[in-house]
C-alpha positions in Angstrom: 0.0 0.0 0.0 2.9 2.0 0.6 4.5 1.8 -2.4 1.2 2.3 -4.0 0.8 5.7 -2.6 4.5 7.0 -3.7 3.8 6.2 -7.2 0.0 7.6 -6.7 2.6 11.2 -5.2 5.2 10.6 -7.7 2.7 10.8 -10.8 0.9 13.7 -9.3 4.1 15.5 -9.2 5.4 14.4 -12.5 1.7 16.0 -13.7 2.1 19.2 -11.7 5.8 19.6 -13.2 4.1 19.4 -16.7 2.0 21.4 -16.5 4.1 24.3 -14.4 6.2 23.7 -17.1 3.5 23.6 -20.1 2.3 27.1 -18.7 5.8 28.6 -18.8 6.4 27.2 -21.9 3.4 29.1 -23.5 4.0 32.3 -21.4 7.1 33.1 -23.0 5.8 32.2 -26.2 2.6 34.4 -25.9 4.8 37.5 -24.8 6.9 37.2 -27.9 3.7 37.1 -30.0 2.4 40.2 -28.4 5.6 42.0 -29.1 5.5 41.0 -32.8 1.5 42.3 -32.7 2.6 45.6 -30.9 5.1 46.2 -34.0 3.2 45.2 -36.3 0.2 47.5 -35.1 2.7 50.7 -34.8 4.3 50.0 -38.1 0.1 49.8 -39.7 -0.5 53.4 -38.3 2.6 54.8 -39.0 1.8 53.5 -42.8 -1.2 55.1 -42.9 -0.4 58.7 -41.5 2.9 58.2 -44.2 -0.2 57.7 -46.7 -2.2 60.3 -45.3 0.9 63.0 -45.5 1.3 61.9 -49.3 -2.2 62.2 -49.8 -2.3 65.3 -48.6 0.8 66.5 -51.0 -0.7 65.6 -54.1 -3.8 67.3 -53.0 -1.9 70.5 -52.1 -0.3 69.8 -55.8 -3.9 69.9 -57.5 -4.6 72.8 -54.9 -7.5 71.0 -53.1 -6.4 72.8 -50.1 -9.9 71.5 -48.3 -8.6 67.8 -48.7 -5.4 67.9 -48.0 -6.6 69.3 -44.4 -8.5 66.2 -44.2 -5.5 64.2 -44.9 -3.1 66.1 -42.8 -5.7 65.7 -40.1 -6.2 62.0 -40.2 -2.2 61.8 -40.0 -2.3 63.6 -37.4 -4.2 61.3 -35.1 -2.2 58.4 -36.5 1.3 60.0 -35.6 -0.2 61.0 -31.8 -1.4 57.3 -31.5 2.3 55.9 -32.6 4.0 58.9 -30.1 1.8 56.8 -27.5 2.6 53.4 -28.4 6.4 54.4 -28.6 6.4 55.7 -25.0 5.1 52.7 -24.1 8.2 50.9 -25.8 11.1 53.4 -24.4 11.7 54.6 -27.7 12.6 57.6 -26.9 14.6 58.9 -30.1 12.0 57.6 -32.1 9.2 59.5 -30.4 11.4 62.9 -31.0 11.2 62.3 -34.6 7.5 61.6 -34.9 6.8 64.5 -32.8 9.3 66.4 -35.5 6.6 64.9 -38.1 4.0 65.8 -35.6 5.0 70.1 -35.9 6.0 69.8 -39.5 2.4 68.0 -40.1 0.4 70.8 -37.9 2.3 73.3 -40.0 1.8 72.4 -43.4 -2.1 72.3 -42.0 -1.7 75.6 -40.9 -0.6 76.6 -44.1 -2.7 74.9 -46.4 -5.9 76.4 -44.4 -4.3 79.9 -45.7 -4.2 78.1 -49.2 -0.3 78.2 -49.2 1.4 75.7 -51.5 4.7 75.8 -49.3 2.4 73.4 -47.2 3.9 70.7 -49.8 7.3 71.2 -48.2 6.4 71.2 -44.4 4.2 68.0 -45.3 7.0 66.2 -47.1 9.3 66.9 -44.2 6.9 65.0 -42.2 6.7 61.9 -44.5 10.6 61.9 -44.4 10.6 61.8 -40.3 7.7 59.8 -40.6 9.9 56.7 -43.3 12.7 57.0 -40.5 10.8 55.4 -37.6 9.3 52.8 -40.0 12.9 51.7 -41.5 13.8 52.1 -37.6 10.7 49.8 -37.1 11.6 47.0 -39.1 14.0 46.4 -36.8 13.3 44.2 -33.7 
């Protein structure tokens, strides 16, 4: 009976040890998953504000001055959301440059609501700041 009951303890532990181990296993699987997700969201909305700036220059080309705002606008919110998520991240040198593309993108709105075509520059200087944190991006 004795010997009975230290194989009963034994397979209960063996079981335990599986499944401490099973749940560790998967723990530091899932947190490299949400890493990759967490880039891989960033990297989306920094796309679309670099979209959204170019959008916005060939509308200040054609001189649709009303929907380049729109696009400058909807950039806007894109680079203030990937500010956020990069604070969250400790990436600090990264966050100066958006909010570099940040200034340069509330500037060339600025100008194009007084229907000045030197928007075009301020807005490309955004999409250049903007390309630098997605090449530094790519990077794990």
């Amino acid at each position: 009976m004795a010997n009975t009951a230290k194989r009963a303890l034994v397979a209960i532990a063996v079981v335990l040890v599986a499944l401490l181990a099973g749940l560790l296993w998967g723990a530091a699987g899932k947190s490299t998953l949400d890493r990759a997700l967490e880039r891989s969201e960033l990297r989306n909305g920094l796309l679309e504000a670099h979209g959204a700036v170019l959008g916005a220059r060939i509308d200040l080309y054609n001189t649709n001055f009303g929907e380049a705002s729109r696009h400058l606008e909807d950039a806007r919110g894109e680079v203030g959301r990937a500010v956020q998520r990069l604070e969250s991240l400790n990436r600090a040198d990264d966050v100066k440059q958006l909010q570099s593309a940040l200034g340069s993108i509330e500037e060339a709105q600025r100008l194009s609501g007084k229907l000045d075509l030197s928007a075009s520059g301020k807005a490309a200087e955004a999409a250049r700041a903007i390309e630098a944190v997605l090449e530094a991006t790519a990077k794990p």
